[in-house]
C-alpha positions as CSV (number, residue, x, y, z in Angstrom):
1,X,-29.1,12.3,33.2
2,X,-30.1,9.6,35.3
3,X,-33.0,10.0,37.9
4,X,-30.6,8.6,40.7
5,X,-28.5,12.0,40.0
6,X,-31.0,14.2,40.7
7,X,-32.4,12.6,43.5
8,X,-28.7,13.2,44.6
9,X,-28.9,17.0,43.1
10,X,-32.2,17.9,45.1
11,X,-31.1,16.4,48.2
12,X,-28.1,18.6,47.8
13,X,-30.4,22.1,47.0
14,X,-32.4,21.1,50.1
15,X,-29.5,20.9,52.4
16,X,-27.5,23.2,50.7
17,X,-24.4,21.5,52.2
18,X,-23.1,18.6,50.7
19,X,-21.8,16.7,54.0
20,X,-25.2,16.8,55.4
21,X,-26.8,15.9,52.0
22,X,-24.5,13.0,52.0
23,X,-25.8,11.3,55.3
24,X,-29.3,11.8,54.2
25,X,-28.5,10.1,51.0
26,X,-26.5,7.7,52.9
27,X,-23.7,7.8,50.4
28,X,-19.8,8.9,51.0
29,X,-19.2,13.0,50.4
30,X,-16.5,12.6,48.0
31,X,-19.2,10.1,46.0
32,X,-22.0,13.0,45.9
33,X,-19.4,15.6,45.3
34,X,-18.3,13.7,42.2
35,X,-21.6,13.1,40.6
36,X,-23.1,16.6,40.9
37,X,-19.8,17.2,39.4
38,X,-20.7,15.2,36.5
39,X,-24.1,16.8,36.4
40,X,-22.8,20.1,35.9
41,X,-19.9,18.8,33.8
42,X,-23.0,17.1,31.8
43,X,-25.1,20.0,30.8
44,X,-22.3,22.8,30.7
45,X,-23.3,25.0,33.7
46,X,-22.4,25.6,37.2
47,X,-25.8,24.8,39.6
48,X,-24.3,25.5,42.9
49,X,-22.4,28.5,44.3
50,X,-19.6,26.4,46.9
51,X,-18.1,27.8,50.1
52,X,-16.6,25.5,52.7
53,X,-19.7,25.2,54.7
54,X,-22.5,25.9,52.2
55,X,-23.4,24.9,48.6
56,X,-26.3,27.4,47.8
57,X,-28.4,26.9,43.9
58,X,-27.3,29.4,41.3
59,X,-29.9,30.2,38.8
60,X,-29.5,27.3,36.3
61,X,-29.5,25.6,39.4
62,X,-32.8,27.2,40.2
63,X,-34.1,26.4,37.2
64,X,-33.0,22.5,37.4
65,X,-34.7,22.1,40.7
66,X,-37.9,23.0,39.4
67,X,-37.8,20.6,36.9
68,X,-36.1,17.4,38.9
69,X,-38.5,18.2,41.6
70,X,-41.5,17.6,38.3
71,X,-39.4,14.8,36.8
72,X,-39.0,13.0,40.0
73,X,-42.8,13.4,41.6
74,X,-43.9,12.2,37.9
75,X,-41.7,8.8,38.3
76,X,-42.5,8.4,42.0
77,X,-46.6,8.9,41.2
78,X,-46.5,6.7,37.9
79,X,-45.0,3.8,40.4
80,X,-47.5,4.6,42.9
81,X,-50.2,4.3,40.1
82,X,-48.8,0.9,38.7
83,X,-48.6,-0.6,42.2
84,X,-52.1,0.4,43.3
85,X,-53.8,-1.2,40.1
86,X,-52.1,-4.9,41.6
87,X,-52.5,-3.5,45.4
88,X,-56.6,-3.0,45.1
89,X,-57.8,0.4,45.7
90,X,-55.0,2.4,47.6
91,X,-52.6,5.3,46.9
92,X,-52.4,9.3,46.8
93,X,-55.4,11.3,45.5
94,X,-53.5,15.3,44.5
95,X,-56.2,17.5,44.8
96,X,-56.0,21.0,44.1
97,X,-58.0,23.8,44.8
98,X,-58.6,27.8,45.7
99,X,-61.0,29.0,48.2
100,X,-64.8,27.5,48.0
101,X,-67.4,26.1,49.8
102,X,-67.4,23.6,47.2
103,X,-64.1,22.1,48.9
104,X,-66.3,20.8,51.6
105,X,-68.4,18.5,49.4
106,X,-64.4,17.6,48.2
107,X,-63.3,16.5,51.1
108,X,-66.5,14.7,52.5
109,X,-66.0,12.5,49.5
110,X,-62.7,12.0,50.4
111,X,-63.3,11.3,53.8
112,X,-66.0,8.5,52.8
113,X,-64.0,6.7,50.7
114,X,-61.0,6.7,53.4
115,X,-63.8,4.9,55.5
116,X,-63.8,2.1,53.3
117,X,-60.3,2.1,51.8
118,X,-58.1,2.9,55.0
119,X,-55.3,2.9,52.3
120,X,-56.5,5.6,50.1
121,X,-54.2,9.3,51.1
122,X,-54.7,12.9,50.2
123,X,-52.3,15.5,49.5
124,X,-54.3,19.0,49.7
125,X,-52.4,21.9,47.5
126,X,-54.1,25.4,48.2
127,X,-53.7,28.5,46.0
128,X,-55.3,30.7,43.5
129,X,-56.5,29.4,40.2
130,X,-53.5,30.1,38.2
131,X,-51.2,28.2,40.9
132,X,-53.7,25.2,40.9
133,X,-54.1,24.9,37.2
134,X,-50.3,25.4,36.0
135,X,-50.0,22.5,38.5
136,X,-52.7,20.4,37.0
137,X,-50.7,21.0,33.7
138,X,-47.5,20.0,35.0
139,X,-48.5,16.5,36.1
140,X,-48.6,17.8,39.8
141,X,-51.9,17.0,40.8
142,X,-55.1,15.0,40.0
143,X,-57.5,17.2,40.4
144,X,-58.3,20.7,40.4
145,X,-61.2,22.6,42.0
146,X,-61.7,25.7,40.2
147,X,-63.9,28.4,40.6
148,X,-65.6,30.0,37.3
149,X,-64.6,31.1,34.7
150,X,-63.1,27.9,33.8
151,X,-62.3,26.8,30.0
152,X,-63.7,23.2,30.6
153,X,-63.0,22.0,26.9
154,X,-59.3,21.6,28.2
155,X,-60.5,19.3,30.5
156,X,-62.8,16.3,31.5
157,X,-65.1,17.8,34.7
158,X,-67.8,17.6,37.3
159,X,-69.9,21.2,37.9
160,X,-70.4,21.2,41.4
161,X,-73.7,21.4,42.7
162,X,-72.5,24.3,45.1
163,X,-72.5,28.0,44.1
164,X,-70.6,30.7,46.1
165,X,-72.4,34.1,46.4
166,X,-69.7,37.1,45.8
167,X,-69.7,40.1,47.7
168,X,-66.8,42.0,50.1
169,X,-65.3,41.2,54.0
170,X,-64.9,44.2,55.7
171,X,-64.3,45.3,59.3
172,X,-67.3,45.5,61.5
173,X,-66.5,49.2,62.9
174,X,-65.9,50.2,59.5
175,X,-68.2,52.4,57.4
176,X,-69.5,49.3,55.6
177,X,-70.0,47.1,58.6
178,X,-73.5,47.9,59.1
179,X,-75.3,47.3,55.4
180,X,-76.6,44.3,54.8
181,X,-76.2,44.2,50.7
182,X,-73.1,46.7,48.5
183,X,-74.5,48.1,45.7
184,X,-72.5,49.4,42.6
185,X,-72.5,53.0,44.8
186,X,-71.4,51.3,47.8
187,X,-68.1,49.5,46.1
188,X,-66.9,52.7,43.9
189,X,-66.5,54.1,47.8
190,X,-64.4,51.7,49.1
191,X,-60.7,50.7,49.2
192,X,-60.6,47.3,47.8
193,X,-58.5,44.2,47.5
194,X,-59.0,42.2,44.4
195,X,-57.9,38.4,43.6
196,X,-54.1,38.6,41.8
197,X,-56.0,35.8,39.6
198,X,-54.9,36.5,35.9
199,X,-58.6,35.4,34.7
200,X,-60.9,37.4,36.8
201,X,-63.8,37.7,35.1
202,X,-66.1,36.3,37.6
203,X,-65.6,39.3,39.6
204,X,-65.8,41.6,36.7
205,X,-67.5,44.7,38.7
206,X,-68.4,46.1,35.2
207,X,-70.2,43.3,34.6
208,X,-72.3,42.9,37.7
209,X,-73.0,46.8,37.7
210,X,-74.3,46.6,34.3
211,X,-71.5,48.8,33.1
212,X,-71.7,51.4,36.6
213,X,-68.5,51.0,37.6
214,X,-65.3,50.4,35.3
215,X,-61.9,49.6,36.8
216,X,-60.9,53.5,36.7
217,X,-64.1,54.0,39.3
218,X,-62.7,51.5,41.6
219,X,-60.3,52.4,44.5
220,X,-57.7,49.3,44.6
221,X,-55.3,49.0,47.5
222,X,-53.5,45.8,46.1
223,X,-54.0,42.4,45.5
224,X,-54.3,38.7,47.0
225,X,-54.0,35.5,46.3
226,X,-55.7,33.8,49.1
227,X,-58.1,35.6,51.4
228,X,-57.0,34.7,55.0
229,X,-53.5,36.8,54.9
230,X,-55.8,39.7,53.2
231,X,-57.7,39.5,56.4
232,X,-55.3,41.1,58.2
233,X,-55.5,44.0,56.1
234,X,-59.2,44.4,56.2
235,X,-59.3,44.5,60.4
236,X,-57.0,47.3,60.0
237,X,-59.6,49.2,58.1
238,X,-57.4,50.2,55.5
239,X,-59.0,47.8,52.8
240,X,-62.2,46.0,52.4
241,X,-61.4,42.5,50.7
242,X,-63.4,41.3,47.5
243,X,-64.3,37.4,47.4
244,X,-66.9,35.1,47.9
245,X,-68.9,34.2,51.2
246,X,-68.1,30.9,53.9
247,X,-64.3,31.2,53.6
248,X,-63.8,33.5,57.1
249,X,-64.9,32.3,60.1
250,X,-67.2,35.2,60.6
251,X,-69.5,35.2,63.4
252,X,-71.7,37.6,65.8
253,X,-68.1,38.1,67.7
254,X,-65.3,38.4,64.9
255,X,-64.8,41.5,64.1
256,X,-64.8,40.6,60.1
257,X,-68.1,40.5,58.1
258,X,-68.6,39.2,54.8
259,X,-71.8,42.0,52.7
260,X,-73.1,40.1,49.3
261,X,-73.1,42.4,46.5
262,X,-77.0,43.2,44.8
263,X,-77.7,42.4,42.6
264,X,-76.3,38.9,43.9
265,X,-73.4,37.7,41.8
266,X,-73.1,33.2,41.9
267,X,-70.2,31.8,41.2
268,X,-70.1,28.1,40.5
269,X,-67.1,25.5,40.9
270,X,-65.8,23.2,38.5
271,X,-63.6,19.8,39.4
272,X,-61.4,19.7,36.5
273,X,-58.7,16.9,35.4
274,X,-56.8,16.6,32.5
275,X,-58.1,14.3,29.4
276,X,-56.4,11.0,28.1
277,X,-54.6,10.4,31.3
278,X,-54.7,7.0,33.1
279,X,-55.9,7.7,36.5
280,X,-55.3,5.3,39.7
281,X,-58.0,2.9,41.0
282,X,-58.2,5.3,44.0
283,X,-59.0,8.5,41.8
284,X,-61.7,6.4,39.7
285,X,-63.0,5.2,42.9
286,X,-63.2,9.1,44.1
287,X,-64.9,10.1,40.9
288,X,-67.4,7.5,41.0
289,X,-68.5,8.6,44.6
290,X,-67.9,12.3,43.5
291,X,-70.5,11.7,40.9
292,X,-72.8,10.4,43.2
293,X,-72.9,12.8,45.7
């Protein structure tokens, strides 16, 4: 399987026509029809289901895309990597994360060492902890900015020096919209939305309630992976969204409001990369400044 072929078999998945797919891999049709031919005919399936205007993926074609699209970032980062070490400090940083504060002091980093390094790039992934780290594991991405709890003996990492308080964003004409703190009482009243995070123990009620409230007290509407479409929900009033303050843009005029919990419940952030992997001039250079800040 050569990594030519499945440029050629992505471009076709992408298109999902294989004239079209042909003039953006300036090739001949009959040329890319014959060597996704040859792909197939190579590993015994059928990846595309053909009509005369349409070529859409079948599952083992599903399941090929996922991994050419990992072979072929891999390859295209690895010469990236190589070239930077002879081009000075220049390149893509892949920078993970889910939804802190913590991002900020990221990103200002970032930022600075744009300033000096014009050729220095970023390429921002955003989802929830599981999405980051099985990305981070794949090759996918650089870094990872996770909130806790975080099994750091995987990884080589920086504790951020920022800490995110937890609490819940409800409506403001809600019941709830008017307390300044939730207590364990308040929270076994409410409909909530929890994170869809698989590790969730950071928000583990039971734990912060010193055993008040167990999961059977609580009243869950559903779950969320990121906190701005859950938003929608929560103006509604038919959910009150559990998470950590300074994501919202919540204000004297939004009708959103973000109540800590009390007792208060920190949450800390962790930058996490993997171990034993050779890292670009332009990620040391971002680590160095990262551990200065």
């Amino acid at each position: 399987m050569e990594l030519r072929t499945l440029r050629y078999f992505l471009a076709v998945a992408r298109e999902e026509n294989m004239t079209e797919a042909a003039n953006v891999l300036h090739v001949t049709q009959p040329t890319l029809s014959r060597q996704i031919a040859d792909l197939e005919r190579e590993l015994g399936v059928e990846l595309f289901e053909r009509t005369n205007r349409s070529c859409v993926l079948t599952s083992d074609g599903m399941r090929l895309r996922q991994r050419a699209e990992e072979i072929v970032s891999l390859v295209e980062q690895t010469e990236s990597e190589l070239a930077d070490w002879e081009l000075g400090i220049a390149g893509n940083i892949r920078i993970g994360a889910g939804e802190t504060q913590s991002m900020r002091l990221v990103l200002d980093t970032f930022a600075e060492l744009r300033r000096d390094h014009p050729g220095v790039t970023v390429e921002l992934y955003t989802g929830n902890a599981d999405a980051v780290e099985e990305r981070l594991e794949r090759g996918l991405l650089d870094f990872a900015l996770l909130l806790e709890p975080v099994n750091v003996e995987k990884y080589e990492w920086i504790r951020m020096s920022e800490v995110d308080r937890a609490g819940v964003v409800v409506a403001v004409s809600g019941p709830w919209g008017d307390l300044d703190v939730l207590t364990p009482a308040d929270v076994a009243q409410m409909p909530l939305l929890l994170s869809s995070r698989t590790s969730n123990r950071a928000l583990d009620l039971a734990a912060w309630s010193s055993g008040a409230l167990t999961i059977d007290d609580l009243n869950v509407v559903g779950h969320f992976d990121l906190i701005g479409n859950a938003s929608h929900l929560v103006r509604s009033g038919a959910a009150c969204a559990v998470g950590i303050g300074s994501l919202l843009q919540v204000d004297e005029s939004s009708d959103l409001r973000f109540i800590p919990f009390e007792p208060p419940l920190a949450i800390a952030s962790y930058l996490v990369w993997k171990k034993y992997r050779l890292r670009s001039r332009a990620c040391e250079e971002f680590l160095n400044r990262l551990n200065g800040a």
